[in-house]
C-alpha positions in Angstrom: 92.3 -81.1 105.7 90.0 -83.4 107.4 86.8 -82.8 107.7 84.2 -85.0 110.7 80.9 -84.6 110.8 78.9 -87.2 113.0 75.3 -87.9 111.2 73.8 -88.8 114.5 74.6 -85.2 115.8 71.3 -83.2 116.6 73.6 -80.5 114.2 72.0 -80.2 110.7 75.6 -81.6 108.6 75.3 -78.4 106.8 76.2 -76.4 109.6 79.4 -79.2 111.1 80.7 -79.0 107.4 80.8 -74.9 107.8 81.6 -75.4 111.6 84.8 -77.6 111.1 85.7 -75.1 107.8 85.6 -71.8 110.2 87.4 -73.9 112.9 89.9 -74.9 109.9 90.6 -71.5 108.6 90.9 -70.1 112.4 93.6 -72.2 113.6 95.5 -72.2 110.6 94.9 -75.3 108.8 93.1 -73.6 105.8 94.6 -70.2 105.0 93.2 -67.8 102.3 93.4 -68.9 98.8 93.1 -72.3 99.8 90.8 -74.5 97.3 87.8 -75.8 99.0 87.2 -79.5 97.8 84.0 -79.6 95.2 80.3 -80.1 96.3 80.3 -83.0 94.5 83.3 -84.3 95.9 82.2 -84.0 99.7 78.6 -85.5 99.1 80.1 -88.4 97.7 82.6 -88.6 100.6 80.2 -88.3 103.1 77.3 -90.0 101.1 75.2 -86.5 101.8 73.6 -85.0 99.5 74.6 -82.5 97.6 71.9 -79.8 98.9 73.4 -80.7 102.1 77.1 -79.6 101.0 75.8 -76.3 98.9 73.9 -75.2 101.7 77.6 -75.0 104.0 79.0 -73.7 101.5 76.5 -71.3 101.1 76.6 -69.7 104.7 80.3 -69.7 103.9 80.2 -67.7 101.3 77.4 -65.5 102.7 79.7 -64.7 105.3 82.6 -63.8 103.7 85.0 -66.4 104.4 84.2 -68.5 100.9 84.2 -67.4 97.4 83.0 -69.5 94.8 84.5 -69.5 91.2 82.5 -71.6 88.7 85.6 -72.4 86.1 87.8 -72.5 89.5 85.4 -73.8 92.4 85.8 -72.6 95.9 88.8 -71.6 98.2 89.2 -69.8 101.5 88.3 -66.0 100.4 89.8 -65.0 104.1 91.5 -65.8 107.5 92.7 -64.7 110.5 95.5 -62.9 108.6 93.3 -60.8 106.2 92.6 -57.8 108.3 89.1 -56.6 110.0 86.1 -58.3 109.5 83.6 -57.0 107.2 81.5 -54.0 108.2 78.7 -55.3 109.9 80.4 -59.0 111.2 80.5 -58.2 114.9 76.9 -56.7 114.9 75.8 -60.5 113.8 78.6 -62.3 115.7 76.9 -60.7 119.1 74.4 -62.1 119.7 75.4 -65.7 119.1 78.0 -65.4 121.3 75.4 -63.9 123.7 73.2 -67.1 123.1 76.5 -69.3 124.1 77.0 -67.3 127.3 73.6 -67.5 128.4 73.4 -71.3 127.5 76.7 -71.8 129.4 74.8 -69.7 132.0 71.4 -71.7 132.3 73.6 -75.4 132.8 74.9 -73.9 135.7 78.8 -72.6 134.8 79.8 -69.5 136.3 81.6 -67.0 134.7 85.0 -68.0 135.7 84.3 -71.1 134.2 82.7 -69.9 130.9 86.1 -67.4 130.7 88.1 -70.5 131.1 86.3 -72.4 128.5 86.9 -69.0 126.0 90.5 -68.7 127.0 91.0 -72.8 126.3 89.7 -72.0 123.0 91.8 -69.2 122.1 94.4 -70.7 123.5 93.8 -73.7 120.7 93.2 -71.3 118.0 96.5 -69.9 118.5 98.9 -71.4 120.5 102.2 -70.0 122.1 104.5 -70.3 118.9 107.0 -73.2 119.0 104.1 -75.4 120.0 102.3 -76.4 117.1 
């Protein structure tokens, strides 16, 4: 899998490492059981440090779509294929995806064009089969 992160970004690199692994796991790319490639490893790949790379792996973990091993390391605990989310997931989810909407909203899009935006997205995430 590859993995970009841009350290100019005004996003902490904690939160594009777990970005690009949820966008990973959603289209495909990294199903469940997959093994995750060590703290360690991705510090030294990125030249980050390693606080940086726990701390991803952290909110991963926290929300259910990491679990960590300490013999084994990490790997993709779930994806799209595992069933329901966890109790409780779209009470957090929510309100982010309000904060998106509204931020859409306040640059001036109007609805049609933040639905377009989510159905270009979806339609990424999973595309008609044959087309991948």
């Amino acid at each position: 899998m590859q993995i970009d992160i841009d350290p100019r970004s005004e996003v902490p690199l904690y939160q594009q490492l777990r970005d690009r692994i949820v966008e990973a796991v959603a289209d495909g790319s990294l199903p469940a059981g997959t093994p995750l490639a060590s703290v360690r490893h991705l510090a030294s790949a990125f030249g980050i440090n390693l606080a940086t790379v726990a701390k991803g792996y952290d909110l991963l973990r926290q929300e259910g779509i990491v679990r960590t091993n300490r013999r084994s390391g990490s790997v993709i605990a779930r994806d799209a294929a595992s069933g329901p989310p966890a109790a409780g997931f779209a009470d957090a989810w929510r309100p982010r995806l309000r904060t998106l909407v509204a931020e859409a909203t306040a640059q001036g899009m109007d609805d049609d064009a933040i639905a377009a935006a989510v159905a270009d997205e979806l339609h990424r995430l999973h595309p008609p089969k044959g087309t991948r």
